[in-house]
VOPAGU-2260 file (C-alpha; in pm, 1 decimal, decimal comma):
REM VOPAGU-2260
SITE   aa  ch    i         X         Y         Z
SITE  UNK   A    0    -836,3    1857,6     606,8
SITE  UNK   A    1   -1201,0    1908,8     610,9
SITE  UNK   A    2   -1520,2    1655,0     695,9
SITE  UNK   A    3   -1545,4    1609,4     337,7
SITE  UNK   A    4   -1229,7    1569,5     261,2
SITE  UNK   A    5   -1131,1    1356,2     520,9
SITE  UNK   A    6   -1449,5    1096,4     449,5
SITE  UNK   A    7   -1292,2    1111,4      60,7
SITE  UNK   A    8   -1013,9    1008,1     179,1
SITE  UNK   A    9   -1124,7     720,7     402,3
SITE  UNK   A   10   -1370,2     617,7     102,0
SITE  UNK   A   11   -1053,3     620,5    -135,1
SITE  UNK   A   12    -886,9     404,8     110,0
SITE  UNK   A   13   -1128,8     166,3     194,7
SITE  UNK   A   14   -1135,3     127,3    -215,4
SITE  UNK   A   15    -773,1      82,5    -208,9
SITE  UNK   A   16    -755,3    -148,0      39,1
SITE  UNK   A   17   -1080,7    -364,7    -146,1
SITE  UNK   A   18    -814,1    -351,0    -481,2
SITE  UNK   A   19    -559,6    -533,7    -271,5
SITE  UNK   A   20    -786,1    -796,6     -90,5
SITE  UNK   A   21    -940,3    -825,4    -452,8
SITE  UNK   A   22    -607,7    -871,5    -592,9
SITE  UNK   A   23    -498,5   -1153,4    -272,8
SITE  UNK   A   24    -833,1   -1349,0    -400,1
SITE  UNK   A   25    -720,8   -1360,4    -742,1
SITE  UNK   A   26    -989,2   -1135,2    -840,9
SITE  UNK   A   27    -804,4    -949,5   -1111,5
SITE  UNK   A   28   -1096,8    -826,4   -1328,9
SITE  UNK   A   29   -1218,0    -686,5    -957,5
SITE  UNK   A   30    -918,9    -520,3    -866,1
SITE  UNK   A   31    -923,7    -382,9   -1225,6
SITE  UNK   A   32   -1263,5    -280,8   -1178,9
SITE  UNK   A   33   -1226,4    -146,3    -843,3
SITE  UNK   A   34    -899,7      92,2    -961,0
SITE  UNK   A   35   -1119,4     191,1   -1256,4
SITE  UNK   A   36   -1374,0     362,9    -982,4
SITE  UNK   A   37   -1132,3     607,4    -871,3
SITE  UNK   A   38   -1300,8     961,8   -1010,5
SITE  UNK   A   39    -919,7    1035,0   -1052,5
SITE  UNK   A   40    -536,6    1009,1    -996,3
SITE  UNK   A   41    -528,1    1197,7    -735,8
SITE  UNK   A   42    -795,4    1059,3    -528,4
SITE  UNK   A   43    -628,9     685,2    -588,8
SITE  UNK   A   44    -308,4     828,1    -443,8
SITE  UNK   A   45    -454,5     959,3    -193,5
SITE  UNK   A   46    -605,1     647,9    -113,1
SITE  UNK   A   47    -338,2     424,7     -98,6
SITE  UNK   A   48    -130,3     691,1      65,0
SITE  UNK   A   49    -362,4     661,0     385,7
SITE  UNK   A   50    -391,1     289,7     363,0
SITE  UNK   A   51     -18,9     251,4     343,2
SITE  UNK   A   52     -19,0     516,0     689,9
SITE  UNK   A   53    -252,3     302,1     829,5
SITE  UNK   A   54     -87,8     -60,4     781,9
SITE  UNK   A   55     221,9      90,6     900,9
SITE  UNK   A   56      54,6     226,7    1223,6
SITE  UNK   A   57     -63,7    -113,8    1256,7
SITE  UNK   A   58     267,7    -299,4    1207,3
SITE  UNK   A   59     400,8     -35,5    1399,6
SITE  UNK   A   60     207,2     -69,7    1720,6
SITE  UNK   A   61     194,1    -488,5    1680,8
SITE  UNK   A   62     618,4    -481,2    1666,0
SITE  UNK   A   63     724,1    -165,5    1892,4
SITE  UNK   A   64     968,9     -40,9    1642,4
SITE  UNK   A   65     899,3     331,4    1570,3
SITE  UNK   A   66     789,6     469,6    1218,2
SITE  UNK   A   67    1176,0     533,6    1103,5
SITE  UNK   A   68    1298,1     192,0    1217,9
SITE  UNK   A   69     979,0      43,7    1022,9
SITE  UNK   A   70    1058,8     249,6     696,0
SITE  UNK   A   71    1422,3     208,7     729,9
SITE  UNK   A   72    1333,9    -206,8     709,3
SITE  UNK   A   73    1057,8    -129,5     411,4
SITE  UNK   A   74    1287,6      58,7     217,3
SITE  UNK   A   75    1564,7    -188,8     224,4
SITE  UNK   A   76    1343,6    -454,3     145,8
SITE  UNK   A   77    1208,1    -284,9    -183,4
SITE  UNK   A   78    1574,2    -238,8    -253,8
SITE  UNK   A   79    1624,5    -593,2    -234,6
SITE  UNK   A   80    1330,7    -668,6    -452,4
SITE  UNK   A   81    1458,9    -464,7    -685,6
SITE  UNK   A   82    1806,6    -564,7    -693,6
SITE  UNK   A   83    1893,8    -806,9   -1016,0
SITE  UNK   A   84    1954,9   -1147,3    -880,6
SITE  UNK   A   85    2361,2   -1220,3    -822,3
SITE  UNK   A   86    2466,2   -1452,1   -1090,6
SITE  UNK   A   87    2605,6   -1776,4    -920,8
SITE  UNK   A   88    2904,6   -1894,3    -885,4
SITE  UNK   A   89    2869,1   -2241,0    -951,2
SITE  UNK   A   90    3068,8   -2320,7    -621,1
């Protein structure tokens, strides 16, 4: 990756990251605004890509568990969010 591309990159993730905290504040019409700044699709995933690296690194050096142990957890934990909820069984 190149200087320039590299400080697009950061930019797009220092964007993506001010969607989220936007988003936390209940600043919807900011978060809105902010995703709207994105030149383009591919910049924006690019962005978050990096941001999601980097709060992973982060969770990853604060917990000692390596990358795959850390995205073996994630992953099951979208799965769960995305599971339907059981129906109960009234016992």
């Amino acid at each position: 990756m190149s200087g320039a591309d590299a400080s697009s990159a950061f930019h797009a993730a220092q964007r993506a990251a001010g969607v989220i905290a936007a988003k936390h504040r209940g600043d919807l019409d900011g978060a809105h605004a902010l995703l709207a700044a994105f030149p383009d699709e591919q910049t924006r995933t690019r962005g978050f890509q990096l941001l999601a690296e980097l709060a992973l690194t982060l969770v990853k050096d604060a917990t000692g568990q390596s990358m795959d142990e850390l995205i073996r957890e994630l992953s099951l934990h979208l799965a769960a969010a995305t599971l339907p909820d059981e129906p109960s069984t009234g016992s």
